[in-house]
N, CA, C and O atoms as a GROMACS GRO file, in nm:
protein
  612
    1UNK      N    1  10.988   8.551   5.383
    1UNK     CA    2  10.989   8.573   5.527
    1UNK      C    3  10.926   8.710   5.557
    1UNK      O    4  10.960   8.818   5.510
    2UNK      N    5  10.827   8.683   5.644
    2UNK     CA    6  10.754   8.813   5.683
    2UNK      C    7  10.840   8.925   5.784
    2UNK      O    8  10.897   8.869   5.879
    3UNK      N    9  10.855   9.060   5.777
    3UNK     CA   10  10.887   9.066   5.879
    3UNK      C   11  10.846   9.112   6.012
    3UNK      O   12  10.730   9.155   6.006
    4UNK      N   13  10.886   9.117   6.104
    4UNK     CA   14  10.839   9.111   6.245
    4UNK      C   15  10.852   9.250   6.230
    4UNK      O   16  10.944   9.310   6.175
    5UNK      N   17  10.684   9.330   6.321
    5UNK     CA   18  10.645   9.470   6.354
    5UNK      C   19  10.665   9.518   6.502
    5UNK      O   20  10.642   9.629   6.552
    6UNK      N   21  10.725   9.375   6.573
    6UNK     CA   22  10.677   9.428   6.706
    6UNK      C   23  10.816   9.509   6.740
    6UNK      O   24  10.912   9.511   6.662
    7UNK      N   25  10.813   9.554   6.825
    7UNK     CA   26  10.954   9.640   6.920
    7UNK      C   27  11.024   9.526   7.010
    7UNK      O   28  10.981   9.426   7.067
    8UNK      N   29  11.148   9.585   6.998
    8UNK     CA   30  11.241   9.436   7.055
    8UNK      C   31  11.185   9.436   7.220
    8UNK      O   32  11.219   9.337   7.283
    9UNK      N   33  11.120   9.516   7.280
    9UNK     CA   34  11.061   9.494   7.415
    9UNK      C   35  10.923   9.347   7.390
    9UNK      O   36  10.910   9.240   7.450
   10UNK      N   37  10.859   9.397   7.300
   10UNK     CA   38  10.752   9.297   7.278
   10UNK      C   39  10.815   9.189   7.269
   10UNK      O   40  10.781   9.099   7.346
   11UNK      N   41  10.916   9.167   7.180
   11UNK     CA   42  10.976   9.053   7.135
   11UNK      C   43  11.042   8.981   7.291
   11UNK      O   44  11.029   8.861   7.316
   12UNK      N   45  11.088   9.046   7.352
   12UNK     CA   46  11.159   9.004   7.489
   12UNK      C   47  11.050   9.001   7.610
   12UNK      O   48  11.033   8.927   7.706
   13UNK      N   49  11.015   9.063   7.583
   13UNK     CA   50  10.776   8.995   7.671
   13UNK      C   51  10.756   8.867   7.602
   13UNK      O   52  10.754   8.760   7.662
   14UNK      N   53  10.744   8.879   7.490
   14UNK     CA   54  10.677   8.721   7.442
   14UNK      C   55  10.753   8.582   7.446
   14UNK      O   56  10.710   8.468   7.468
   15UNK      N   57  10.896   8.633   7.413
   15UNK     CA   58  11.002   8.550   7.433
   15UNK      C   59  10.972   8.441   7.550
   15UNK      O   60  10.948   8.322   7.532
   16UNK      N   61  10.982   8.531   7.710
   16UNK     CA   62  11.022   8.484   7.843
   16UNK      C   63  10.875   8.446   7.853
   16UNK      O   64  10.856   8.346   7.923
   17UNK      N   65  10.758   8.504   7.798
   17UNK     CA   66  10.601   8.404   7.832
   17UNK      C   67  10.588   8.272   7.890
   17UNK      O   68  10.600   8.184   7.804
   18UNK      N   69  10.569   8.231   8.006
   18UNK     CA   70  10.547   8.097   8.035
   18UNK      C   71  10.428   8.054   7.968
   18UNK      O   72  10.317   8.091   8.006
   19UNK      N   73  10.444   7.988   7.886
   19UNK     CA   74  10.329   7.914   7.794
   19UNK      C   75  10.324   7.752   7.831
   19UNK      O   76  10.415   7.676   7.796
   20UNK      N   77  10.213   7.710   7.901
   20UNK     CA   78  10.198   7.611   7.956
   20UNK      C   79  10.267   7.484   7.800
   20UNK      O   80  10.342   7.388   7.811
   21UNK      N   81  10.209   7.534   7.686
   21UNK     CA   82  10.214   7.417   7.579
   21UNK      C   83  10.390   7.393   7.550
   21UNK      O   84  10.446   7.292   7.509
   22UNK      N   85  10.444   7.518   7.585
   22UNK     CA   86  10.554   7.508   7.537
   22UNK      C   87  10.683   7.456   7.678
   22UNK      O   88  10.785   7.524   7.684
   23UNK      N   89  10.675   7.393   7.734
   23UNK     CA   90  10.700   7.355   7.844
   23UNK      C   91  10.777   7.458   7.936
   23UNK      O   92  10.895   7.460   7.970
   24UNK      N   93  10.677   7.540   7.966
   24UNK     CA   94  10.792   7.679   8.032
   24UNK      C   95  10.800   7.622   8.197
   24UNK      O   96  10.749   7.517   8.238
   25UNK      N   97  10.871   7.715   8.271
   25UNK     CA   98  10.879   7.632   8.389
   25UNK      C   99  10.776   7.688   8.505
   25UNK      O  100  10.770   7.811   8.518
   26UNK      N  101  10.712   7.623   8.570
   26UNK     CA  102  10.591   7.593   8.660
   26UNK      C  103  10.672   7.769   8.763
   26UNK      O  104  10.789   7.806   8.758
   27UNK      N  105  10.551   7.840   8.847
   27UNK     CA  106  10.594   7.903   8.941
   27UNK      C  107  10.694   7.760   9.090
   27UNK      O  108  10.681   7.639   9.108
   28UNK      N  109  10.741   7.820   9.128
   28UNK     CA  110  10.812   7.767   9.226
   28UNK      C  111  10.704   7.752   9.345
   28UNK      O  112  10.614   7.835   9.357
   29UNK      N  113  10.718   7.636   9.440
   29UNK     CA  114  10.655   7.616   9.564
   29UNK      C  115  10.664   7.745   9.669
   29UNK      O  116  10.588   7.803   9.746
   30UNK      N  117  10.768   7.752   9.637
   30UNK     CA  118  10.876   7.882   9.715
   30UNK      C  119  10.793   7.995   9.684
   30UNK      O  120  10.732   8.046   9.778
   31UNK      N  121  10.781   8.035   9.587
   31UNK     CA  122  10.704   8.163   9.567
   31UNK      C  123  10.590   8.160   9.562
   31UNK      O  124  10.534   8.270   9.563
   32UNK      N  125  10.512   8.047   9.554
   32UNK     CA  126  10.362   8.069   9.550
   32UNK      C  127  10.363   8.051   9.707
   32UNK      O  128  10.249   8.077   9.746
   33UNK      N  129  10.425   8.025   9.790
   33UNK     CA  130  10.399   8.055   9.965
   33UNK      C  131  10.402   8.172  10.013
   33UNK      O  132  10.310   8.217  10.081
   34UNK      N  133  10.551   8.262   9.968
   34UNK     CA  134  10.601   8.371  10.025
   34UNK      C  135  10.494   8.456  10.040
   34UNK      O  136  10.399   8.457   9.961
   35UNK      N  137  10.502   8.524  10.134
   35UNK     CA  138  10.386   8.579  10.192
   35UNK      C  139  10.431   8.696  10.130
   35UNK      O  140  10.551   8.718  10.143
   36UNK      N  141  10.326   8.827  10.028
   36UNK     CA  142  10.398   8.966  10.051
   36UNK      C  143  10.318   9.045  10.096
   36UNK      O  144  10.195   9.043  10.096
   37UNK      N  145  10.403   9.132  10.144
   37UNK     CA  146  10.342   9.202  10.293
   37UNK      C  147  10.436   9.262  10.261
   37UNK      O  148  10.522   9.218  10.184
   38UNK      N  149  10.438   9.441  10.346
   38UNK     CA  150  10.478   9.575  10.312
   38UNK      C  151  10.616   9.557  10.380
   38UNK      O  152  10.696   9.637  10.331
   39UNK      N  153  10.672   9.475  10.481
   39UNK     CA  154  10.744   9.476  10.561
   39UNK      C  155  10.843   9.347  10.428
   39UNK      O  156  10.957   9.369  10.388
   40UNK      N  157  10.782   9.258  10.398
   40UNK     CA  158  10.915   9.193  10.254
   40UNK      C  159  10.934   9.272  10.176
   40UNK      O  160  11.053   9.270  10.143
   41UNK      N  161  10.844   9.387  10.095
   41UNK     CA  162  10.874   9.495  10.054
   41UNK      C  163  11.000   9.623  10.093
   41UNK      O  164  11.083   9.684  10.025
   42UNK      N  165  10.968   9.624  10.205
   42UNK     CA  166  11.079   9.724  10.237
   42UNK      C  167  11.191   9.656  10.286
   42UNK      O  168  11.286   9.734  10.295
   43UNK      N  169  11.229   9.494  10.334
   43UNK     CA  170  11.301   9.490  10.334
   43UNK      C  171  11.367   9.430  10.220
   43UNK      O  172  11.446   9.339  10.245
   44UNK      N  173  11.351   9.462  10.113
   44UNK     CA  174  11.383   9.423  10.018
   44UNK      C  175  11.423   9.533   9.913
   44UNK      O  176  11.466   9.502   9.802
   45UNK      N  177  11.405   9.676   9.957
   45UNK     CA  178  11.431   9.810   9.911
   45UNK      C  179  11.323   9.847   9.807
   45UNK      O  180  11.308   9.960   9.760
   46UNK      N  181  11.273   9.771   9.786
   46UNK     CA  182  11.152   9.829   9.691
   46UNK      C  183  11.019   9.848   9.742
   46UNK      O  184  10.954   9.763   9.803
   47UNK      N  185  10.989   9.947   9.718
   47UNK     CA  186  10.855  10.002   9.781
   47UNK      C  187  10.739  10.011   9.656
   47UNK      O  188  10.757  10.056   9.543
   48UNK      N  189  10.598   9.946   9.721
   48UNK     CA  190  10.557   9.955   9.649
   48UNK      C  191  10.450  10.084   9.579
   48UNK      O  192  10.440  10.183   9.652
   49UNK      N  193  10.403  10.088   9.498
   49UNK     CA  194  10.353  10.140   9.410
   49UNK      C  195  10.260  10.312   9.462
   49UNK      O  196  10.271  10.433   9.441
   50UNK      N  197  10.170  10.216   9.541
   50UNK     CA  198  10.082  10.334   9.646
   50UNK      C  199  10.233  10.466   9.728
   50UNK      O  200  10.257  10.586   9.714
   51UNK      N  201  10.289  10.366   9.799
   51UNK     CA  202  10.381  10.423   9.849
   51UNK      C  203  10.471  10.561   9.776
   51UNK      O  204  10.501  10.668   9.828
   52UNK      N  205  10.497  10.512   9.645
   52UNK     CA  206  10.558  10.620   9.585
   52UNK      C  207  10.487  10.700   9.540
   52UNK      O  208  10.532  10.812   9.514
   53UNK      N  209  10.344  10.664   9.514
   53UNK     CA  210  10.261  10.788   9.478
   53UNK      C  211  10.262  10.886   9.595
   53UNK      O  212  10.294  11.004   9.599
   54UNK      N  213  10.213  10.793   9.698
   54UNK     CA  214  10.200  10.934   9.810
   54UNK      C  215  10.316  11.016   9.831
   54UNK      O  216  10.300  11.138   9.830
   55UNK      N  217  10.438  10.963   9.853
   55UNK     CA  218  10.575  11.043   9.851
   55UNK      C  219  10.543  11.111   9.716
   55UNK      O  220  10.530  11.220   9.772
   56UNK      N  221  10.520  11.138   9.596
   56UNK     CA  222  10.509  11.211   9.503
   56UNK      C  223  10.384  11.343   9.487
   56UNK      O  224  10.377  11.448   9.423
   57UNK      N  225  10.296  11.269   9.583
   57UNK     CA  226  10.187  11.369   9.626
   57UNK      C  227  10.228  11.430   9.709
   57UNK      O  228  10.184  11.545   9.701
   58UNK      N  229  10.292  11.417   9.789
   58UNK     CA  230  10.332  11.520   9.928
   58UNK      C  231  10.434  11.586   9.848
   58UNK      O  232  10.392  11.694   9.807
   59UNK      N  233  10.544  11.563   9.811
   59UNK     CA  234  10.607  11.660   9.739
   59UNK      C  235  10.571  11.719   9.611
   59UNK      O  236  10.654  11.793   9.557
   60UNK      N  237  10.460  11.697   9.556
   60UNK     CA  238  10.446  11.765   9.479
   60UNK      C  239  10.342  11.902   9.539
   60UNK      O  240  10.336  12.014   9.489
   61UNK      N  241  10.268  11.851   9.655
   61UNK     CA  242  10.211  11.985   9.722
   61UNK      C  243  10.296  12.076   9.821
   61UNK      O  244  10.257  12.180   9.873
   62UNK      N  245  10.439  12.006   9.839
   62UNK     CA  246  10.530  12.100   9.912
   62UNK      C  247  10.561  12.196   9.824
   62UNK      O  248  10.567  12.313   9.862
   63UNK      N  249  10.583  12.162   9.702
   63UNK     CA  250  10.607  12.227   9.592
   63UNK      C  251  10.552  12.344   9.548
   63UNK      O  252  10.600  12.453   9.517
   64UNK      N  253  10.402  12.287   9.553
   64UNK     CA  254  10.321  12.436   9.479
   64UNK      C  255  10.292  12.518   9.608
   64UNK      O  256  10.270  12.639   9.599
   65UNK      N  257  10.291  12.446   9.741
   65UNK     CA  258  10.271  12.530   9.825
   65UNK      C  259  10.387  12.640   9.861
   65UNK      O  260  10.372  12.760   9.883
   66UNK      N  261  10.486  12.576   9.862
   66UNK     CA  262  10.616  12.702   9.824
   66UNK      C  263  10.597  12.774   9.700
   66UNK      O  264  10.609  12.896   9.713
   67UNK      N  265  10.571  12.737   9.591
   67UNK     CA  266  10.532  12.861   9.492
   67UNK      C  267  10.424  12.994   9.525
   67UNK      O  268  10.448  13.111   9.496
   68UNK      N  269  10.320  12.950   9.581
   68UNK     CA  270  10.224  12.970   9.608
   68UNK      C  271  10.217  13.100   9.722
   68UNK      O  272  10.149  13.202   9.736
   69UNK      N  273  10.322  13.035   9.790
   69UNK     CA  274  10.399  13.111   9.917
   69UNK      C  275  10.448  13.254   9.883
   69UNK      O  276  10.409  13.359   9.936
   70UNK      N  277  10.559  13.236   9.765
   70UNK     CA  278  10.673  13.361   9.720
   70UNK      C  279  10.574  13.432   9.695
   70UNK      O  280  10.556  13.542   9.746
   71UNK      N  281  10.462  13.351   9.574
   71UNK     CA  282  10.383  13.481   9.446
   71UNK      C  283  10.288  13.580   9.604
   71UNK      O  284  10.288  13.700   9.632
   72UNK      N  285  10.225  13.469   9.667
   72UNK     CA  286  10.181  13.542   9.818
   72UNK      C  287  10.244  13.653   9.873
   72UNK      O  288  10.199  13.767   9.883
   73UNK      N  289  10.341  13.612   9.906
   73UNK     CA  290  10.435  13.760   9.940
   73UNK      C  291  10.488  13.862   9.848
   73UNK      O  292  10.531  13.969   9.892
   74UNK      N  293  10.485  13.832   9.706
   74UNK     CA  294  10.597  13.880   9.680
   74UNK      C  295  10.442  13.992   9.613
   74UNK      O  296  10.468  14.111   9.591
   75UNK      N  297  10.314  13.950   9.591
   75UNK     CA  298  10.152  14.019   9.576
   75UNK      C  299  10.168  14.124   9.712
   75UNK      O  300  10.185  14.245   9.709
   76UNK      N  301  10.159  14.052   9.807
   76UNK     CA  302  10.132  14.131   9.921
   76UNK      C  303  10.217  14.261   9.929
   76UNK      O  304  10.169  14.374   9.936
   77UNK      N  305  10.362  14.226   9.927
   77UNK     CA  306  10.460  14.359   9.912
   77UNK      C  307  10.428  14.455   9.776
   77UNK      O  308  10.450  14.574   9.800
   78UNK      N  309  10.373  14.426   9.616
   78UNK     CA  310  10.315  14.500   9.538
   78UNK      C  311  10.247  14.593   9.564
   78UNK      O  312  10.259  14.710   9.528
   79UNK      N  313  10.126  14.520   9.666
   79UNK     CA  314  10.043  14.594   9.653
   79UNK      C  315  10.022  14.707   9.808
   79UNK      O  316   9.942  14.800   9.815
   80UNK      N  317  10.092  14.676   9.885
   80UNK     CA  318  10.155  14.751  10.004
   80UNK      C  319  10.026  14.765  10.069
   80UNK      O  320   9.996  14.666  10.135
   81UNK      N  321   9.934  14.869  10.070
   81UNK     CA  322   9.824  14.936  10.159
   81UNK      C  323   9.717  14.927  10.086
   81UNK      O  324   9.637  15.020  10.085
   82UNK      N  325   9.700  14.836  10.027
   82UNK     CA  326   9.592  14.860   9.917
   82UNK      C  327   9.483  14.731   9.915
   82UNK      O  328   9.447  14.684   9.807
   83UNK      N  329   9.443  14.686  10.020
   83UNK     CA  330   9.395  14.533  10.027
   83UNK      C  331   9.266  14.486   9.928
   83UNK      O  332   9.231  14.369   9.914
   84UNK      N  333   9.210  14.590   9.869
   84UNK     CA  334   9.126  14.515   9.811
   84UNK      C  335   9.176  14.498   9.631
   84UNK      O  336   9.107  14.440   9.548
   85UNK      N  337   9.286  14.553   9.609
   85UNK     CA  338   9.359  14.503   9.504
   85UNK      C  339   9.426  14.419   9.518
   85UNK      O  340   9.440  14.344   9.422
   86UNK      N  341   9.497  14.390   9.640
   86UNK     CA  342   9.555  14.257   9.696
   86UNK      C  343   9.440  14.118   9.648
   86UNK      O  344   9.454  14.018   9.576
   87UNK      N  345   9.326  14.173   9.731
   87UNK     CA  346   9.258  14.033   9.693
   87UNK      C  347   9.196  13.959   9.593
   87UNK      O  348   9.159  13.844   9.570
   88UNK      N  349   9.202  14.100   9.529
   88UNK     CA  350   9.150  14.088   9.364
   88UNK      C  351   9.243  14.028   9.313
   88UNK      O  352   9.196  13.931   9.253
   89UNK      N  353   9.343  14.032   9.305
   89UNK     CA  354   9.478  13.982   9.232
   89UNK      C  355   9.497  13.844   9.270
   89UNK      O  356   9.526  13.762   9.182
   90UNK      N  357   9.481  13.799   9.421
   90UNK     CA  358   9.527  13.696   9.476
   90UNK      C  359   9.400  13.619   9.439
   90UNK      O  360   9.394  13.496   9.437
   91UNK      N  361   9.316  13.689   9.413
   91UNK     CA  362   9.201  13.541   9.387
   91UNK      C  363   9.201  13.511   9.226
   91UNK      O  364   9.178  13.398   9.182
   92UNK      N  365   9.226  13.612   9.153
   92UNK     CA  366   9.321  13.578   8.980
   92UNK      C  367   9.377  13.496   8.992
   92UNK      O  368   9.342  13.392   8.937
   93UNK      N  369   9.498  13.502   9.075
   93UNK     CA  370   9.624  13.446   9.095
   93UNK      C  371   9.563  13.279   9.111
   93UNK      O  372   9.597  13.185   9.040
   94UNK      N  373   9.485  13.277   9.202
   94UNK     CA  374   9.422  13.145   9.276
   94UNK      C  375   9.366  13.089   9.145
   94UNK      O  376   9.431  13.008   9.078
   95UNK      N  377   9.276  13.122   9.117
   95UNK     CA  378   9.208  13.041   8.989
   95UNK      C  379   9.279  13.009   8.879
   95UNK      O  380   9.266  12.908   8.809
   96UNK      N  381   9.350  13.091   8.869
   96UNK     CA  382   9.439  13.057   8.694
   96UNK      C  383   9.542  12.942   8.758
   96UNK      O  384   9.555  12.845   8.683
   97UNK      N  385   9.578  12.939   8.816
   97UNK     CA  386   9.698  12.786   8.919
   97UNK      C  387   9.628  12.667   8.903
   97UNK      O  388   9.525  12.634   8.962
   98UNK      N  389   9.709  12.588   8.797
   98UNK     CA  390   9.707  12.483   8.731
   98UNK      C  391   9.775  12.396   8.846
   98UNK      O  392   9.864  12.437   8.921
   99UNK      N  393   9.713  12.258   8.847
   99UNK     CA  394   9.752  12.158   8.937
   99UNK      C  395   9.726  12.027   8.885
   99UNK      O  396   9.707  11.920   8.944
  100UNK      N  397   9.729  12.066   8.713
  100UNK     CA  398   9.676  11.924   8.665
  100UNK      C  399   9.756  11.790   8.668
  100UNK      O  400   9.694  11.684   8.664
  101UNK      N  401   9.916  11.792   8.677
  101UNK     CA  402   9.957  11.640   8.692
  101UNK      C  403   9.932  11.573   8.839
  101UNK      O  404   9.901  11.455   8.861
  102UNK      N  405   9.955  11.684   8.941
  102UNK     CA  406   9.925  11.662   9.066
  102UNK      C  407   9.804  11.578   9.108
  102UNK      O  408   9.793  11.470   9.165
  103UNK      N  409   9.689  11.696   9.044
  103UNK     CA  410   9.484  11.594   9.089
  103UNK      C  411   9.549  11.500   9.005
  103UNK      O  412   9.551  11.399   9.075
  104UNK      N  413   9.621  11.464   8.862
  104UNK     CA  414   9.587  11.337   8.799
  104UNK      C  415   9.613  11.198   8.901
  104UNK      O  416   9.539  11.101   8.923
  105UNK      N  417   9.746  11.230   8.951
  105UNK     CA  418   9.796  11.164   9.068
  105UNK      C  419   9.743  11.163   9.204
  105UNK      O  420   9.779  11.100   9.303
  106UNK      N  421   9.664  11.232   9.189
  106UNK     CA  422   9.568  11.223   9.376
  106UNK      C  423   9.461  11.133   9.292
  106UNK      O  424   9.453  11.026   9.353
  107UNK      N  425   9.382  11.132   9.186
  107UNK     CA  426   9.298  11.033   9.109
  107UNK      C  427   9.324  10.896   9.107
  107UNK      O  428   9.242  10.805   9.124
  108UNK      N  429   9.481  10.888   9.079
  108UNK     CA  430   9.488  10.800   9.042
  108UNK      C  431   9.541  10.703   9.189
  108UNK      O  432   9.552  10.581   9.188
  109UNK      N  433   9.566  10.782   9.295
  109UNK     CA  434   9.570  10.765   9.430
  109UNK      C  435   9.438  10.697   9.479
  109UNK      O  436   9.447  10.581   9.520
  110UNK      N  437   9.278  10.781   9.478
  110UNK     CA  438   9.198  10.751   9.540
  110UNK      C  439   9.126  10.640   9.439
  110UNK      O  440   9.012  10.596   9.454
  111UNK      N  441   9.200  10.611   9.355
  111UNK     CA  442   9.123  10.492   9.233
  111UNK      C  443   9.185  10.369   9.305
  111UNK      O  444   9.125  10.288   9.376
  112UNK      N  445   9.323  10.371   9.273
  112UNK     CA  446   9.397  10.229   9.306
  112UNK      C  447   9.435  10.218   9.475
  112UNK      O  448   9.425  10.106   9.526
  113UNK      N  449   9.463  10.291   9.530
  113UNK     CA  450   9.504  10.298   9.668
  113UNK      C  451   9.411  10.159   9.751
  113UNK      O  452   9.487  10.088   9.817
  114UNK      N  453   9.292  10.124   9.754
  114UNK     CA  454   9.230  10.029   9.864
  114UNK      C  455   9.231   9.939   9.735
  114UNK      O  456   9.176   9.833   9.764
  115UNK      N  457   9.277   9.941   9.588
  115UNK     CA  458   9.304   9.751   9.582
  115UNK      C  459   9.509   9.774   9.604
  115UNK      O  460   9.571   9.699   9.680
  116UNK      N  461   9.557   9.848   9.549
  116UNK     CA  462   9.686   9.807   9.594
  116UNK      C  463   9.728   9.729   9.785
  116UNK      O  464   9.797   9.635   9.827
  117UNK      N  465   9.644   9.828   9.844
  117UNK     CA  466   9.619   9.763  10.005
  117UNK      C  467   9.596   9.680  10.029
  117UNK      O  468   9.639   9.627  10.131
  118UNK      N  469   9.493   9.608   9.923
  118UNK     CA  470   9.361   9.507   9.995
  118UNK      C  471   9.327   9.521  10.090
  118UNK      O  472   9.345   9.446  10.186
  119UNK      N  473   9.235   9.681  10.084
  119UNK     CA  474   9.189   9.723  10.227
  119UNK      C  475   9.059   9.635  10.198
  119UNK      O  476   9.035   9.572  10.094
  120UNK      N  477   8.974   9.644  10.323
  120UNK     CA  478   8.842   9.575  10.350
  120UNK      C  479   8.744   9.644  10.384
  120UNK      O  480   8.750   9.742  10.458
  121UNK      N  481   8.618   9.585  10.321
  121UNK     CA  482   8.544   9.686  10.312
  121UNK      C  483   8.446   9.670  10.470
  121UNK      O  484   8.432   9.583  10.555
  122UNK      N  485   8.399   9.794  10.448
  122UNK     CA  486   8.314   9.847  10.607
  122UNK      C  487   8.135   9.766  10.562
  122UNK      O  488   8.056   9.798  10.473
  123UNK      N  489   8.128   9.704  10.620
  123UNK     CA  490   7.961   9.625  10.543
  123UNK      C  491   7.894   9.754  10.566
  123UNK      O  492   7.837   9.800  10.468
  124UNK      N  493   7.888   9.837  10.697
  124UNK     CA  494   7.811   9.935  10.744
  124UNK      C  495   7.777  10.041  10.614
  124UNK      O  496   7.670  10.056  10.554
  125UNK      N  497   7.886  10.097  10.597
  125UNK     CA  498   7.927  10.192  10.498
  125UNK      C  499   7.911  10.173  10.348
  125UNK      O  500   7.884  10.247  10.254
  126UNK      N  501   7.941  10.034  10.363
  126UNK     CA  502   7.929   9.980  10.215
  126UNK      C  503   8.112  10.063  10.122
  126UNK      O  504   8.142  10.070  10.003
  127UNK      N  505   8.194  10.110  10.253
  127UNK     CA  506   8.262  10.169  10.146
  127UNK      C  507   8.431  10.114  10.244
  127UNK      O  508   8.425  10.043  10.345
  128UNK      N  509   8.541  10.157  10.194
  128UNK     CA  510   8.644  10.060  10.241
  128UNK      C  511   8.659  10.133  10.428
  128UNK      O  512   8.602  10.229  10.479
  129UNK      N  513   8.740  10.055  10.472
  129UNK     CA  514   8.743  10.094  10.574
  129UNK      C  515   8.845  10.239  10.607
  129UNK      O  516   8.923  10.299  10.533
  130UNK      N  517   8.818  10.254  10.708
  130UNK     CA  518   8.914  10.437  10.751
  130UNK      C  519   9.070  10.337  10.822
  130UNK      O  520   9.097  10.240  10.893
  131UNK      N  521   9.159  10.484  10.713
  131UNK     CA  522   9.308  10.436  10.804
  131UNK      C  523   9.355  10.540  10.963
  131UNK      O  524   9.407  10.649  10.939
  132UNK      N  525   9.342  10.516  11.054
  132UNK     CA  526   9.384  10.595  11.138
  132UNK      C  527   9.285  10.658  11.145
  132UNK      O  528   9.300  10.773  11.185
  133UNK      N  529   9.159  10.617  11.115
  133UNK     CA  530   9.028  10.742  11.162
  133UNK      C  531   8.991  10.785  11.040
  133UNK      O  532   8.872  10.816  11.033
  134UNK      N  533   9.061  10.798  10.931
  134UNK     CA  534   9.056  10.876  10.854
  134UNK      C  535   9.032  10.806  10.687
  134UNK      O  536   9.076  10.694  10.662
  135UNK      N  537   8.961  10.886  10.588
  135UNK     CA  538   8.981  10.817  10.500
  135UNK      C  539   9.150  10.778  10.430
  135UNK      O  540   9.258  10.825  10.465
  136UNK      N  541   9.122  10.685  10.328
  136UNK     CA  542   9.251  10.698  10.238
  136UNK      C  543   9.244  10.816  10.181
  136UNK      O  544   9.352  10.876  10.178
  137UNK      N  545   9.115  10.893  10.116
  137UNK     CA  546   9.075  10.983   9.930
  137UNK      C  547   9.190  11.104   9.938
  137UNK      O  548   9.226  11.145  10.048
  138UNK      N  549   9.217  11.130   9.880
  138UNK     CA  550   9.299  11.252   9.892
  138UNK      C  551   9.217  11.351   9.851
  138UNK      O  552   9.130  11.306   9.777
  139UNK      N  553   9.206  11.515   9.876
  139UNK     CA  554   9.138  11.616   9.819
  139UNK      C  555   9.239  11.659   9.722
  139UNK      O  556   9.357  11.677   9.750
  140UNK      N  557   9.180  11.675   9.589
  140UNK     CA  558   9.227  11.728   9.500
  140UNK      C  559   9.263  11.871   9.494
  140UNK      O  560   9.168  11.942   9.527
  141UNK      N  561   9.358  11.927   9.467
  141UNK     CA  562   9.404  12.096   9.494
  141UNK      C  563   9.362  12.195   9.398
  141UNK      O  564   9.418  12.206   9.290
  142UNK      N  565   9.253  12.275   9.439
  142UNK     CA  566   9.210  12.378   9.306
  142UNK      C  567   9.179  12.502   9.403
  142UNK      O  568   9.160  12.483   9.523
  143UNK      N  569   9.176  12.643   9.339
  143UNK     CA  570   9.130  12.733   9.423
  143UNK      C  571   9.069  12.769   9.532
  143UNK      O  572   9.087  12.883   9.577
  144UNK      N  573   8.991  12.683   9.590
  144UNK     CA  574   8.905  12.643   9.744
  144UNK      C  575   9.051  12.655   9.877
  144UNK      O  576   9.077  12.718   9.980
  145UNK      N  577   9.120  12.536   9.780
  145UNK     CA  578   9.271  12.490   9.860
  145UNK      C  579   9.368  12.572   9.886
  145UNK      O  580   9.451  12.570   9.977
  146UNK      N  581   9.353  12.644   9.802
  146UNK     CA  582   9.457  12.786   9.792
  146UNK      C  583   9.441  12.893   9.843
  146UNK      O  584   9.538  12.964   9.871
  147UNK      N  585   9.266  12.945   9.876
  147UNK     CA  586   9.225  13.067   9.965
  147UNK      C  587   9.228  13.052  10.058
  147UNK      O  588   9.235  13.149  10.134
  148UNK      N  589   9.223  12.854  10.134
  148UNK     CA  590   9.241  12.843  10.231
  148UNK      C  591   9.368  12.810  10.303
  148UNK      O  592   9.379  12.788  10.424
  149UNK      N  593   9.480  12.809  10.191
  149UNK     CA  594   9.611  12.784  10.258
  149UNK      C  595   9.656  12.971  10.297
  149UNK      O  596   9.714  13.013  10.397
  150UNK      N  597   9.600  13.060  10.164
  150UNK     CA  598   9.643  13.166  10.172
  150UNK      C  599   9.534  13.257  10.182
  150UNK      O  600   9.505  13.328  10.086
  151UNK      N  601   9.486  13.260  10.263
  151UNK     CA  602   9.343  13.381  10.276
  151UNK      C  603   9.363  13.518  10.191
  151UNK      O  604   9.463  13.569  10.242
  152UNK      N  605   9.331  13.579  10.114
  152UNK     CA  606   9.332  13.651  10.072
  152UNK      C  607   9.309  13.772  10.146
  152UNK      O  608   9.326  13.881  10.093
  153UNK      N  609   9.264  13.758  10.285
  153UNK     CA  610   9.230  13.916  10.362
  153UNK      C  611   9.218  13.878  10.489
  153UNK      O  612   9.194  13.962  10.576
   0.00000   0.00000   0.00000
């Protein structure tokens, strides 16, 4: 007897497989109708996928923007009367500020976001359509984002 390599998750994936040969049971009438739409979603407490990214993007830029905030002030009071060491410092400060899980998640936002939607595309544009005027893309947060949340002078 050989033995089995897979992980008891694999084993419990392959297990429940509906395999047409093995007489598994057909999807239901019932569920191949149900319509899903964001509104069976939420009333159903689960939100989907896009949704929690963006709640994870917004708090994760409440986040650094409160960090971002203290080191701001807490530079500014250092350096008291002295502004062009202020800005020297604050634009150090700016560039070395890592935001890499954050862009991974705004990436992975402006990748999947219009098929999780099934937004539609603009023929004009050739590109998906605007929500509220506006695109979906998110701007990714790197030093540009930061001189302009916190001007340096």
């Amino acid at each position: 007897m050989t033995e089995d390599r897979r992980s008891p998750t694999e084993r419990f994936v392959l297990e429940r497989l509906e395999d047409p040969r093995s007489g598994g049971r057909p999807i239901s009438e019932r569920a191949r109708r149900t319509q899903r739409t964001l509104e069976n979603y939420l009333k159903a407490g689960i939100r989907p996928r896009w949704m929690e990214r963006l709640i994870e993007i917004e708090g994760g830029t409440a986040h650094h923007k409160r960090r971002l905030q203290e080191s701001y002030e807490q530079l500014r009071e250092e350096c008291g009367h002295e502004p062009a060491r202020f800005r020297r410092r604050w634009r150090a400060i700016a560039e070395a500020w890592s935001f890499g899980d954050l862009n991974e998640l705004i990436r992975t936002h402006n990748e999947w976001y219009p098929v999780e939607r099934d937004l539609p595309m603009d023929l004009r544009t050739r590109d998906y359509v605007l929500i509220n005027g506006r695109s979906y893309r998110r701007r990714e947060l790197d030093t540009a984002w930061i001189l302009e949340q916190f001007p340096p002078g």
